[in-house]
C-alpha positions as CSV (number, residue, x, y, z in Angstrom):
1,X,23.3,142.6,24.3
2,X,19.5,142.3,24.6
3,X,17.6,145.2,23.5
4,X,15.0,146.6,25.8
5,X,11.7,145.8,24.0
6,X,10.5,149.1,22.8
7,X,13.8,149.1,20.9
8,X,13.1,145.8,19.9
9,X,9.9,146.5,18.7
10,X,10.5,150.0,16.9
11,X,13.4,147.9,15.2
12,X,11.4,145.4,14.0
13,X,9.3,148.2,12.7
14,X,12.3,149.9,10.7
15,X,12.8,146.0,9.3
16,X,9.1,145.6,8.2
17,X,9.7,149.2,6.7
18,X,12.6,148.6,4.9
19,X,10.9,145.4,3.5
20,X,8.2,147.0,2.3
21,X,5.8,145.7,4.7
22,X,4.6,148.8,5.8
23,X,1.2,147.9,7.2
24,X,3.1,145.8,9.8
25,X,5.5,148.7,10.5
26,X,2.3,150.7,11.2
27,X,1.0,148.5,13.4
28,X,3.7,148.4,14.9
29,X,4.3,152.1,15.8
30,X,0.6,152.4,16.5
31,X,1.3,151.0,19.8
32,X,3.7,153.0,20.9
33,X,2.4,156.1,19.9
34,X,3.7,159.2,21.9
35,X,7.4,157.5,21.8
36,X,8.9,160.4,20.0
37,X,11.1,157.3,18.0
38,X,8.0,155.6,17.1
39,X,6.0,158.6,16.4
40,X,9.4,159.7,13.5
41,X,8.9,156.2,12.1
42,X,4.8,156.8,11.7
43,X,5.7,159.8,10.0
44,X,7.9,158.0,7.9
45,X,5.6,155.6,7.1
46,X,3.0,158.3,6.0
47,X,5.3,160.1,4.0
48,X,6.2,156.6,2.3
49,X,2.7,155.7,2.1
50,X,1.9,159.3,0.2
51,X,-0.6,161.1,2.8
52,X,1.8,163.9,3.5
53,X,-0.9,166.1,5.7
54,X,-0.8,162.9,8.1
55,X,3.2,162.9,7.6
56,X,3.1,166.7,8.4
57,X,1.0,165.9,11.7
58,X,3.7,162.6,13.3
59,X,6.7,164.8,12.4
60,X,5.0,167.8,14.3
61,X,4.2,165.0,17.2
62,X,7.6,164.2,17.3
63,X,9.5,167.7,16.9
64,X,10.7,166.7,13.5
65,X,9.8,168.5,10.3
66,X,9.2,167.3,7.0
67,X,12.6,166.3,4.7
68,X,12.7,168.2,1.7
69,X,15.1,166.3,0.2
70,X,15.6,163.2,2.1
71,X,14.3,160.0,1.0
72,X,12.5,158.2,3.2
73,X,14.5,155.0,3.4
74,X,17.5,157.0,4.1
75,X,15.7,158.7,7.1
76,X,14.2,155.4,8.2
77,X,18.5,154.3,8.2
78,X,18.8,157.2,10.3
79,X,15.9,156.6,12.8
80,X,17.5,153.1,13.1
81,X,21.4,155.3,13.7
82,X,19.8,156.7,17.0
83,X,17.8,153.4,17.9
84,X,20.8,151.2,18.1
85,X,22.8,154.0,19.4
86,X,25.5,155.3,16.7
87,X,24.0,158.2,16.6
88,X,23.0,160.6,18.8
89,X,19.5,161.8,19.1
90,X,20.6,165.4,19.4
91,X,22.6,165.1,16.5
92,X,19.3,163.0,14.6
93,X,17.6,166.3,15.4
94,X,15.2,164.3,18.1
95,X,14.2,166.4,20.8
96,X,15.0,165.9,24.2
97,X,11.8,164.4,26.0
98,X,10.7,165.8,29.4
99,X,11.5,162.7,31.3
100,X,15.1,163.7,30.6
101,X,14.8,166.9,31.1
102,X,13.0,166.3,34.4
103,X,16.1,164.4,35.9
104,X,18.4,167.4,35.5
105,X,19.2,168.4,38.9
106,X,18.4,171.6,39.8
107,X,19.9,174.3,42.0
108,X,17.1,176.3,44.3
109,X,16.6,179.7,42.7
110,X,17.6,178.3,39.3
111,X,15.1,177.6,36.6
């Protein structure tokens, strides 16, 4: 199965992450920036790189909050759970995004 290329691209960001290659990674989430996936991994990379008060500010962009006793490679495994699918972003603690929200049908006098 061929991943759709944000995926791709996100997981080849979680690779270069992993590797320590995190100015690649960076680059890399840079341009997709207001995915809430690839706004978790900039946090991650921030929180990696040391600059928590930037961390603080991608994990508030993507509904996430700072691990207290995470590390961050074992978040960056999780990010990489929910990418490739065996795990469910509700479950990761993402947020649901208002595209999906938006195609909940909805019944006239209902909110």
């Amino acid at each position: 199965m061929v991943m759709p290329a944000l995926e791709a691209a996100l997981a080849q960001a979680l690779v270069r992450a992993h590797g320590g290659d995190w100015h690649a990674a960076h680059d890399i989430v840079q341009q997709h920036e207001g995915d809430a996936r690839a706004d978790w991994i900039h946090a991650v990379l921030h929180r990696i790189e040391g600059d928590l008060a930037n961390a603080r500010y991608w994990y508030r962009r993507c509904g996430q909050t700072l691990p207290e006793v995470e590390p961050p490679q074992a978040e960056l495994a999780r990010i990489a759970e929910v990418l490739t699918g065996t795990q469910d972003a509700d479950d990761a603690g993402m947020p649901r995004s208002r595209a999906s929200n938006d195609l909940k049908p909805r019944r006239k006098g209902r909110p």
